[in-house]
DOTI-575085 format. One record per residue (C-alpha): residue number from 1; residue in one letter; y, x, z. Coordinates in Angstrom, 3 decimals. Layout:
BEGIN
+-----+-----+----------+----------+----------+
!   n ! res !        Y !        X !        Z !
+-----+-----+----------+----------+----------+
! NUM !   a !        Y !        X !        Z !
...
+-----+-----+----------+----------+----------+
//
This chain:
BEGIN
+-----+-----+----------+----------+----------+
!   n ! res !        Y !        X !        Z !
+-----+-----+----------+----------+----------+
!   1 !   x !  -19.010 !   12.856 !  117.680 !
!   2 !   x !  -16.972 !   14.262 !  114.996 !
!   3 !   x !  -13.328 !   15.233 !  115.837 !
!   4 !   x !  -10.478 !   13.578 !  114.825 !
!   5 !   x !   -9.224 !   16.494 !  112.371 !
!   6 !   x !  -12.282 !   16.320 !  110.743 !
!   7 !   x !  -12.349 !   12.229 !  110.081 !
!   8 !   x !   -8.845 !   12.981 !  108.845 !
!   9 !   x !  -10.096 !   15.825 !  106.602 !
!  10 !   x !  -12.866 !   13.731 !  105.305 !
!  11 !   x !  -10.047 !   10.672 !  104.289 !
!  12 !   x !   -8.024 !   12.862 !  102.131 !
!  13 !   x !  -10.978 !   14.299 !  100.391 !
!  14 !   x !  -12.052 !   10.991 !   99.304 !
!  15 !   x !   -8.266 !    9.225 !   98.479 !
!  16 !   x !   -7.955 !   12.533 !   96.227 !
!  17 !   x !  -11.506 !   11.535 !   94.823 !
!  18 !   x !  -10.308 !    8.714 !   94.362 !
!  19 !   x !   -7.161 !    9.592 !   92.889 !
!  20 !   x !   -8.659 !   11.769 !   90.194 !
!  21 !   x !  -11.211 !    8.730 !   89.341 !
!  22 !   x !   -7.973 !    6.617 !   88.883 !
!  23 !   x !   -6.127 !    9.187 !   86.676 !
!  24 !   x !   -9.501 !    9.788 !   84.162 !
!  25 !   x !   -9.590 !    6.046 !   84.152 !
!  26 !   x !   -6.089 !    5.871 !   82.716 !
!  27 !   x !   -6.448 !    8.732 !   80.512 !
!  28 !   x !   -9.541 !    6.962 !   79.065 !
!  29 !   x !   -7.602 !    3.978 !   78.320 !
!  30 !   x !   -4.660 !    5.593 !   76.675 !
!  31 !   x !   -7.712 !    7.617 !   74.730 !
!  32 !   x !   -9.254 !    4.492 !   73.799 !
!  33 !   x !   -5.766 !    2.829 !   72.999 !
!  34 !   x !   -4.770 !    5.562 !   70.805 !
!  35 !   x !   -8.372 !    4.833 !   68.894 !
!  36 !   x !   -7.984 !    1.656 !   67.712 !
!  37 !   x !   -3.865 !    1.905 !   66.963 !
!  38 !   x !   -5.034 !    4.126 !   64.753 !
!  39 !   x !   -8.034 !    2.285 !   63.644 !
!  40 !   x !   -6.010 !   -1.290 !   62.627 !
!  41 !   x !   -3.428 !    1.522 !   61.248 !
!  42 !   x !   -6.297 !    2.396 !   58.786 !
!  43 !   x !   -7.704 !   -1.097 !   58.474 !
!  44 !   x !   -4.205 !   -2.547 !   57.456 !
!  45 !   x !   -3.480 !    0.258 !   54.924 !
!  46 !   x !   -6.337 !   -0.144 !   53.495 !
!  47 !   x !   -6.186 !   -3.873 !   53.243 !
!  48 !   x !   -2.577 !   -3.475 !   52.149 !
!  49 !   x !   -3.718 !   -0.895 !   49.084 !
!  50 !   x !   -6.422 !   -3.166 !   47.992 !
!  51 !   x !   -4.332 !   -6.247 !   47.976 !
!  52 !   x !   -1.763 !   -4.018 !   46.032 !
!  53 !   x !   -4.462 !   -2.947 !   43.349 !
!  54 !   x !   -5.790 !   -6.540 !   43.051 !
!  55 !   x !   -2.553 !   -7.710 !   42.658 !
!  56 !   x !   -2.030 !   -5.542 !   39.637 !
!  57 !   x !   -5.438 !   -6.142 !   38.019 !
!  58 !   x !   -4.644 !   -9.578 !   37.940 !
!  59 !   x !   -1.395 !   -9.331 !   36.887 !
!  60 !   x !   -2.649 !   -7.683 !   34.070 !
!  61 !   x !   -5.523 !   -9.293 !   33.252 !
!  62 !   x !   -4.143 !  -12.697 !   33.354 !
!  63 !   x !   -0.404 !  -12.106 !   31.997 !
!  64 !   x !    0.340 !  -11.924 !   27.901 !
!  65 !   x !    3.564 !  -11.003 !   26.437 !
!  66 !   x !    3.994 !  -12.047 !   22.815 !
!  67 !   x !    7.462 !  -10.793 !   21.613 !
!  68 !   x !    7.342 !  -12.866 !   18.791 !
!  69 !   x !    9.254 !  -11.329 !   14.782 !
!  70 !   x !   11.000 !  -14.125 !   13.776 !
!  71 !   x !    9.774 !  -15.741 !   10.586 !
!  72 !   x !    6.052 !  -14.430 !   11.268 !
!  73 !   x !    4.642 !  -17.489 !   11.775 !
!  74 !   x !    5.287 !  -17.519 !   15.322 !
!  75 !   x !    6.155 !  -21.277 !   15.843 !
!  76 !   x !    2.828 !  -22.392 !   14.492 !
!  77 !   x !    0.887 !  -19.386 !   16.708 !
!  78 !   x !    2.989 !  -20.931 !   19.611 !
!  79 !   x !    2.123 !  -24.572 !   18.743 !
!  80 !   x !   -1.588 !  -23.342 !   19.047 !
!  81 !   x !   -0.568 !  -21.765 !   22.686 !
!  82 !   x !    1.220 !  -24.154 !   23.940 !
!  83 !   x !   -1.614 !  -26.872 !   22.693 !
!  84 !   x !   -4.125 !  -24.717 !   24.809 !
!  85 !   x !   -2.521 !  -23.901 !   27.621 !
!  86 !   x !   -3.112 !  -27.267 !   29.913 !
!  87 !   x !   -7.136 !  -27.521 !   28.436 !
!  88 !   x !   -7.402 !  -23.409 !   29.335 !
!  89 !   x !   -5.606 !  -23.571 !   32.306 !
!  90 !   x !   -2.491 !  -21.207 !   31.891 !
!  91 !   x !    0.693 !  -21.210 !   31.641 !
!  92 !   x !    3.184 !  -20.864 !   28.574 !
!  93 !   x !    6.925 !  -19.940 !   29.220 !
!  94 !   x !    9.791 !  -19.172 !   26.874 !
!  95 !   x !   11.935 !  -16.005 !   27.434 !
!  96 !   x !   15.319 !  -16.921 !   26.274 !
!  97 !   x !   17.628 !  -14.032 !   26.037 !
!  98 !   x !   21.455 !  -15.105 !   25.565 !
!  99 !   x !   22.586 !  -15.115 !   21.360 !
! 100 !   x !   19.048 !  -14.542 !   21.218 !
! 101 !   x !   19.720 !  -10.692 !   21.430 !
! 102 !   x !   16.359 !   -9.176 !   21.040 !
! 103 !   x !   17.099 !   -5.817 !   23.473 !
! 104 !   x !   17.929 !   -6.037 !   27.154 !
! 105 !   x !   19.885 !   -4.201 !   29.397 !
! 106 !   x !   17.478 !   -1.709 !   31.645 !
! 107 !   x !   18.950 !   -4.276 !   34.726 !
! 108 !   x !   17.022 !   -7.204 !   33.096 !
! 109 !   x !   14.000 !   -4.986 !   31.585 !
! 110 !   x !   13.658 !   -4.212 !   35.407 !
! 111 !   x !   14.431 !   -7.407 !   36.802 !
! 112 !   x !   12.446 !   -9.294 !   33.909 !
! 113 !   x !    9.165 !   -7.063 !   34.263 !
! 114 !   x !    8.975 !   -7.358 !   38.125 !
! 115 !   x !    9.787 !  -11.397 !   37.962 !
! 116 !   x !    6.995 !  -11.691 !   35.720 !
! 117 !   x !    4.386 !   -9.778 !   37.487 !
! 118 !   x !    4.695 !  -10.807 !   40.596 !
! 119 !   x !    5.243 !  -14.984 !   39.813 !
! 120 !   x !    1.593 !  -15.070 !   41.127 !
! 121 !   x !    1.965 !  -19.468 !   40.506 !
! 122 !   x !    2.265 !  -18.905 !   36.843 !
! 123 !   x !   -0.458 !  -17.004 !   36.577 !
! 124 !   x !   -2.771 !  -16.794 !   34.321 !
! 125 !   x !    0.860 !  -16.437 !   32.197 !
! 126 !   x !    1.726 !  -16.349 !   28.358 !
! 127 !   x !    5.473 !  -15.429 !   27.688 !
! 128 !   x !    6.718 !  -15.527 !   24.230 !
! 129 !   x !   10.293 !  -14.977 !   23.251 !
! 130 !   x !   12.459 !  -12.627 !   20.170 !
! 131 !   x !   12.635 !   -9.498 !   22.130 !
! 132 !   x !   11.488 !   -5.877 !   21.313 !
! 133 !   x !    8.550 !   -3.869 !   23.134 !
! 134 !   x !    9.119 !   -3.259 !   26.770 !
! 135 !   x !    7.937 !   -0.656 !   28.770 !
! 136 !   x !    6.665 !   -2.198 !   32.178 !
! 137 !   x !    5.053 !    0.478 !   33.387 !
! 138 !   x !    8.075 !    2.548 !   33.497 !
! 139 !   x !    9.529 !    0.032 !   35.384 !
! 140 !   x !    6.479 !    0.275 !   38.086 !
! 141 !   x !    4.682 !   -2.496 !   37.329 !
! 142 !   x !    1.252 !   -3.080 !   35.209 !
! 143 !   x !    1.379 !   -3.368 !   31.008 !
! 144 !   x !    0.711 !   -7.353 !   30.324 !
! 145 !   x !   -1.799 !   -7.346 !   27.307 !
! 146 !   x !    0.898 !   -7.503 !   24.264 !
! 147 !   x !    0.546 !   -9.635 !   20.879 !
! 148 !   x !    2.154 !   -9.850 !   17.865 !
! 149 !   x !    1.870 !  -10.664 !   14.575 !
! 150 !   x !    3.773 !   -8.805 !   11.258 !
! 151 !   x !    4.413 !  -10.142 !    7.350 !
! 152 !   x !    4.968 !   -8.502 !    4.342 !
! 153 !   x !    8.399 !   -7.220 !    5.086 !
! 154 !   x !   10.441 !   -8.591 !    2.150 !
! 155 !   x !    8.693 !  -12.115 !    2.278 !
! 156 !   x !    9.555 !  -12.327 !    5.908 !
! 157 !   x !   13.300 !  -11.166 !    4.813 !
! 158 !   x !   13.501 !  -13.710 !    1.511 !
! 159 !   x !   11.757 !  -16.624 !    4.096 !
! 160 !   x !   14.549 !  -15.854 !    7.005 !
! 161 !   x !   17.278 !  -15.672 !    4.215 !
! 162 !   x !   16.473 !  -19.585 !    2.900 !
! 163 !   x !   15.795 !  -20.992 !    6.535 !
! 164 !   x !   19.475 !  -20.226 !    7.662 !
! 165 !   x !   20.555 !  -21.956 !    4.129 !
! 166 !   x !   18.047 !  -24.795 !    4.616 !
! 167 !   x !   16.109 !  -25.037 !    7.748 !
! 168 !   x !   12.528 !  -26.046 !    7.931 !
! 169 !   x !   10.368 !  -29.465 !    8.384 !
! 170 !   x !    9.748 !  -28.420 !   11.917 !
! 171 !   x !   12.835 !  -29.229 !   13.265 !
! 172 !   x !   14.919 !  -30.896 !    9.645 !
! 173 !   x !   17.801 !  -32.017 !   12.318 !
! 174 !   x !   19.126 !  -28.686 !   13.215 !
! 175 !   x !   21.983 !  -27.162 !   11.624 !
! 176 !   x !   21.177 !  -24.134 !   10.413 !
! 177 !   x !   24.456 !  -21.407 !   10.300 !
! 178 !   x !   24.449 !  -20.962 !    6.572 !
! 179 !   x !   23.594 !  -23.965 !    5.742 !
! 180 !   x !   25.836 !  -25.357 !    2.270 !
! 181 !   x !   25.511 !  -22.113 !    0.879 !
! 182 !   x !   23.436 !  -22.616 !   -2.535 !
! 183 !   x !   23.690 !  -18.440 !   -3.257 !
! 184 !   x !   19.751 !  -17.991 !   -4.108 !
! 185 !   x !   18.502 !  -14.331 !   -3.115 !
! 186 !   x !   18.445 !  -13.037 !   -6.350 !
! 187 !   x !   22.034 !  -13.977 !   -6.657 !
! 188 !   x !   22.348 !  -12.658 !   -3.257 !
! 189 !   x !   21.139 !   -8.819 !   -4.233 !
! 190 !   x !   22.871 !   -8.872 !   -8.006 !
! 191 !   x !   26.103 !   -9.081 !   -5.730 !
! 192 !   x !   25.430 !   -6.964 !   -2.866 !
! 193 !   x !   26.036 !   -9.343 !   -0.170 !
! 194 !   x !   24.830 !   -8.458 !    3.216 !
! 195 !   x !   22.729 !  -11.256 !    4.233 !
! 196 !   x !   20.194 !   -9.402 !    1.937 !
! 197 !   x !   21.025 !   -6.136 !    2.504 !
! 198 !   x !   18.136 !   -3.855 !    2.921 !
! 199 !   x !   18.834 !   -3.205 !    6.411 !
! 200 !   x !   18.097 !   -6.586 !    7.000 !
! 201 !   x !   14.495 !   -5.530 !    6.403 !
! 202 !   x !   14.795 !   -3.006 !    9.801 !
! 203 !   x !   13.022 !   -5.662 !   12.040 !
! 204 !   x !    9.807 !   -5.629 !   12.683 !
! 205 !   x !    9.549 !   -1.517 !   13.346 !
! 206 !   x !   11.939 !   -1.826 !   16.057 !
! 207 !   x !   10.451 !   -4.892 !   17.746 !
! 208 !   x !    7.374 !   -2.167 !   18.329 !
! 209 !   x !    9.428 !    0.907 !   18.655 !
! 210 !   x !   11.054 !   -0.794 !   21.701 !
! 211 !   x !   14.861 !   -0.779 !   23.585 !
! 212 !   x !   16.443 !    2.413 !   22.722 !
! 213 !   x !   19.031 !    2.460 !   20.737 !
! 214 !   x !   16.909 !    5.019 !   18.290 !
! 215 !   x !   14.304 !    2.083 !   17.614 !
! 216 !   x !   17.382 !    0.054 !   15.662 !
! 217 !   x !   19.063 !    2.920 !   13.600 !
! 218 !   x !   17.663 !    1.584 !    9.679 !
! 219 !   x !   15.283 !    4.414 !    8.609 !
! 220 !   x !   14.686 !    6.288 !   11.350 !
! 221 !   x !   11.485 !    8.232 !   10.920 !
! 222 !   x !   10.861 !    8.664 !   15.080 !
! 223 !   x !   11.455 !    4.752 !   14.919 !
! 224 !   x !    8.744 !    4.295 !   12.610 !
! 225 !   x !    6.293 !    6.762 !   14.984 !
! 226 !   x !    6.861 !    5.506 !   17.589 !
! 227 !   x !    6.568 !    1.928 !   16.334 !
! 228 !   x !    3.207 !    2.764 !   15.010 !
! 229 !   x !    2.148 !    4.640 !   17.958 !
! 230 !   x !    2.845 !    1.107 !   20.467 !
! 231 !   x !    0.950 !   -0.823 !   17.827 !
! 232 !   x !   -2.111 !    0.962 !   18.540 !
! 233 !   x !   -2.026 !    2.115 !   21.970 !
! 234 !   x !    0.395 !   -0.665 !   23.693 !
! 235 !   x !   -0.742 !   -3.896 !   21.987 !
! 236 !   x !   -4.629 !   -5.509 !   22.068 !
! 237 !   x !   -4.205 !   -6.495 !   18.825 !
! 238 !   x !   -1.501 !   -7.268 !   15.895 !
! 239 !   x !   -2.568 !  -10.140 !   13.535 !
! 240 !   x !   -1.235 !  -11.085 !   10.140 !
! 241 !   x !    0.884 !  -13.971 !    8.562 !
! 242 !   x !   -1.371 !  -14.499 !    5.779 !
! 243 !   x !   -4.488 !  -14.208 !    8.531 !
! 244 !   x !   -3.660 !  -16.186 !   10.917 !
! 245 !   x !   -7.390 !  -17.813 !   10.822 !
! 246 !   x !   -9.191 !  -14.224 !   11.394 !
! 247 !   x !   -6.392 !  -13.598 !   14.085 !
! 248 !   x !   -7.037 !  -16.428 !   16.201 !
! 249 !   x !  -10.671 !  -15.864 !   15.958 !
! 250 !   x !  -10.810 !  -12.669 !   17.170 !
! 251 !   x !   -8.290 !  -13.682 !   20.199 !
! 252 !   x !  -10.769 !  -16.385 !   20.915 !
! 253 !   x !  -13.274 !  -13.715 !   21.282 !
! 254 !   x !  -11.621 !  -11.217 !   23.051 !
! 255 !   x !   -8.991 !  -13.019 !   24.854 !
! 256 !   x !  -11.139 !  -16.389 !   25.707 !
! 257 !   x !   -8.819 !  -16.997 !   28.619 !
! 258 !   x !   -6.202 !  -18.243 !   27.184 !
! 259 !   x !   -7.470 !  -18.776 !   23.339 !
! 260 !   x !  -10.679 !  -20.803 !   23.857 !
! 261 !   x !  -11.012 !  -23.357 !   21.128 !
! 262 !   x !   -8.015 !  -21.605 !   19.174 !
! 263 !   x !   -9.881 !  -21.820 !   15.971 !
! 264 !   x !  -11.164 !  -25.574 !   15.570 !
! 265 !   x !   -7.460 !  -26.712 !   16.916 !
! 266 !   x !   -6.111 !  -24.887 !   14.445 !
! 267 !   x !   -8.311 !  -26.091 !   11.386 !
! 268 !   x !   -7.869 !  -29.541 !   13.044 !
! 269 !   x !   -4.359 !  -28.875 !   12.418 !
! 270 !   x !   -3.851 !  -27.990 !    9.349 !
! 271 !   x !   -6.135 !  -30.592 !    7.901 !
! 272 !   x !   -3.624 !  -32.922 !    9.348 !
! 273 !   x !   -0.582 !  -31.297 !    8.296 !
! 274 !   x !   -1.560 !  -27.676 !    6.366 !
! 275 !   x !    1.292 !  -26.313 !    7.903 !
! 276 !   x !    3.221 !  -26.769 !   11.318 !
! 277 !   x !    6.761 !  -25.443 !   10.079 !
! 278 !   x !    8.056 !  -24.830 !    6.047 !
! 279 !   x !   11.181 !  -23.470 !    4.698 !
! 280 !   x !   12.295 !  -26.957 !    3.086 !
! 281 !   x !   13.655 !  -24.546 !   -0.400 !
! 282 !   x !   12.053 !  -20.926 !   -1.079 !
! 283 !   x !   13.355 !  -20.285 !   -4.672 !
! 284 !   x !   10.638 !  -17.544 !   -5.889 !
! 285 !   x !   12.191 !  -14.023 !   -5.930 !
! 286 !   x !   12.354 !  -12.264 !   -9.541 !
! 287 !   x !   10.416 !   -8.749 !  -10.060 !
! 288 !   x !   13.707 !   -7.664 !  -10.645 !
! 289 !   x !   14.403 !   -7.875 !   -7.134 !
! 290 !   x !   11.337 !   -6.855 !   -5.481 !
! 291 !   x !   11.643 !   -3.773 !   -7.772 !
! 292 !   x !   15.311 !   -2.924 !   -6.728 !
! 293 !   x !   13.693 !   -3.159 !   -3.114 !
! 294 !   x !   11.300 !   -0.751 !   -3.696 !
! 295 !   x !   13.282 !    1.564 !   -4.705 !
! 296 !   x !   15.369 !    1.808 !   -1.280 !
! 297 !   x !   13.669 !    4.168 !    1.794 !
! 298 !   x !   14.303 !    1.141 !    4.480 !
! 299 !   x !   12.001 !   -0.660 !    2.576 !
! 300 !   x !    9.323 !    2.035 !    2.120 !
! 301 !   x !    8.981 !    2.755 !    5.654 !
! 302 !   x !    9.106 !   -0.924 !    6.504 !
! 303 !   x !    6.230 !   -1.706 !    4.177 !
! 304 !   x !    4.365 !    1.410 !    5.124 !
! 305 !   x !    4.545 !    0.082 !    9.080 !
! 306 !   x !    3.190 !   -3.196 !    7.329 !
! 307 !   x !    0.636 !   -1.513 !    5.565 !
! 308 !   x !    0.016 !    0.420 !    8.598 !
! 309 !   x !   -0.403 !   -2.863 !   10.830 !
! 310 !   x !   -2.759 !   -4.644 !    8.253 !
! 311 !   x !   -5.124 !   -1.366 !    7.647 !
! 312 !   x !   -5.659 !   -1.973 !   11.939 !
! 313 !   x !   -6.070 !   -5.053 !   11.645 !
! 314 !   x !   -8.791 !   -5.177 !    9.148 !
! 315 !   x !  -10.872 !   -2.740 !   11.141 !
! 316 !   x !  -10.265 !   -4.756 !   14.025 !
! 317 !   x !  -11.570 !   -8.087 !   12.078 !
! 318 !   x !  -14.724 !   -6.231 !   10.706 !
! 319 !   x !  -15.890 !   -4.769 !   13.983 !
! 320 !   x !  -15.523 !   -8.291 !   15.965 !
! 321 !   x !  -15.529 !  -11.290 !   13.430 !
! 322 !   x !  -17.613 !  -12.104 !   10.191 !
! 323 !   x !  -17.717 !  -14.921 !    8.020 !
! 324 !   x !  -20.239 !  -17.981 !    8.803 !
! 325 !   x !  -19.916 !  -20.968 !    6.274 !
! 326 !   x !  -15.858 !  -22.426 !    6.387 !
! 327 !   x !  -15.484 !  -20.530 !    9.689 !
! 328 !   x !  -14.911 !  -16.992 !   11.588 !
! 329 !   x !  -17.529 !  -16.398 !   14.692 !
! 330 !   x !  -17.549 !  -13.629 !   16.471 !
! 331 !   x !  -20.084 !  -10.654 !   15.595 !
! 332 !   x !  -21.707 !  -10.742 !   19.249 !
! 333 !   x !  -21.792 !   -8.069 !   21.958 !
! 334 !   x !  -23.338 !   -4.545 !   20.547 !
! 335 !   x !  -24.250 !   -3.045 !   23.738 !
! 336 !   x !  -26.324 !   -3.680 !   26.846 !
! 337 !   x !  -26.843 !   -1.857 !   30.099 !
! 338 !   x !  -29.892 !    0.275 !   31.088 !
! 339 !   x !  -31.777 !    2.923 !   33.267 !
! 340 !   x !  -29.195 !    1.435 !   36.726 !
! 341 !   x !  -29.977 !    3.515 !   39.741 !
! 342 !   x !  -30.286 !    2.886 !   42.183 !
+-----+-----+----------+----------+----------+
//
């Protein structure tokens, strides 16, 4: 018979067997804890990142900004939009800046760019409104796919000049704010007056040059750089006044989200009406004029931006549209995949 020291030995071997069992048990636990903290750590960053990234791809691929030149033909491209936007599913919205100033603050470039991209319930979204070129991404959010369309720069000046003297047949009840004056354009230059001034020209480089002050100084040669530079890296494409056919064809085929049936509505259109807005009095300019124009720098570098624009544009049209009958169709895909692996 064992003694009692012994038995007693024998007990506090095994409770500190058993205490060492108990404390790898616990240490296990916190091990296995520490495991999958860490694990939903990963798991949630990683959803987190990819919601992030999907976030942005569909902000961009389903949000347009079209910071319309006045007296582009805008209000008919718009009449197109907004006709399309219930049938394609997206939808349309108006910036309105107050006076219609067409730069912004950096508050509301900020403000305006992240309210935008992250309105997720107006996506897909088209925004149109007079403003200049905006740089979202310097404002940490995704570039929306920019439009825009340009004119010959002294018909878009002479056409702006008459519509504040007479307004148009879109909207005939609106009084415009020069309305009563009868002083014709060519008048208008003979005198020197400044509502045709050739700074009045300096529009449609600085609605691509962008916000900085810079962009709006008449004849500045950076301006015109840099406005030229945005057309062709920053915007998908930049259509013409006197093309607005081609234009909305190749939108239809590159951009069939939101311009889907573009074409047919419009030739519906103007078989109906053959125009959606008209100056109601254009008196034609003399070559007098034109030629005094072209004799002042704003002017040349205006035109050259124009001529610029429409050179673009006419590669863009051969590459992606041709000519079938009465109608532009798009050209067809020119590639195909091969030799996957695995």
């Amino acid at each position: 018979m064992k003694s009692p020291f012994v038995l007693l030995l024998l007990a506090l071997v095994a409770l500190c067997l058993v205490e060492l069992q108990i404390m790898n048990l616990q240490s296990a636990i916190v091990s296995l804890k520490r495991t999958e903290s860490r694990s939903r750590s990963t798991s949630m960053s990683n959803f987190v990142n990819t919601k992030a990234m999907t976030t942005g791809s569909q902000a961009t691929e389903s949000l347009v900004m079209y910071n319309r030149v006045p007296k582009t033909g805008s209000t008919t491209f718009m009449g197109l939009v907004y006709s399309l936007c219930a049938k394609n599913e997206f939808n349309a919205i108006h910036l309105n800046t107050t006076k219609n100033s067409q730069v912004m603050s950096i508050a509301d470039q900020y403000h305006f760019s992240h309210n935008i991209t992250a309105w997720t319930e107006k996506l897909p979204g088209f925004y149109h409104g007079h403003v200049s070129y905006i740089d979202f991404p310097r404002f940490g959010v995704p570039q929306p796919i920019y439009l825009q369309i340009v004119r010959d720069p002294l018909e878009r000046l002479v056409s702006y000049y008459y519509f504040l003297r007479y307004g148009d047949d879109f909207r005939p009840y609106l009084s415009r704010s020069k309305m009563g004056d009868k002083t014709t354009f060519d008048q208008c230059v003979k005198k020197k007056m400044s509502d045709c001034a050739p700074e009045k020209l300096w529009l449609q480089i600085p609605f691509f040059c962008g916000q900085e002050p810079a962009c709006w100084q008449p004849g500045n040669k950076w301006a015109l750089d840099k406005a030229k530079e945005h057309l062709v890296t920053q915007y998908l494409a930049v259509g013409l006044t006197d093309q607005i056919p081609e234009y909305l064809a190749v939108l239809e085929a590159v951009l069939p989200r939101f311009f889907k049936g573009a074409s047919a509505l419009y030739a519906k259109n103007l078989q109906k009406k053959g125009h959606l807005r008209k100056t109601v009095k254009k008196d034609p300019v003399t070559a007098e004029t034109i030629e005094t124009f072209k004799k002042n720098p704003i002017w040349e570098m205006e035109n050259d931006f124009y001529l610029y624009a429409k050179s673009v544009f006419e590669d863009i049209k051969t590459r992606t549209i041709r000519r079938s009958k009465d109608s532009w169709v798009f050209v067809g895909k020119n590639y195909h995949f091969e030799k996957i692996k695995p």
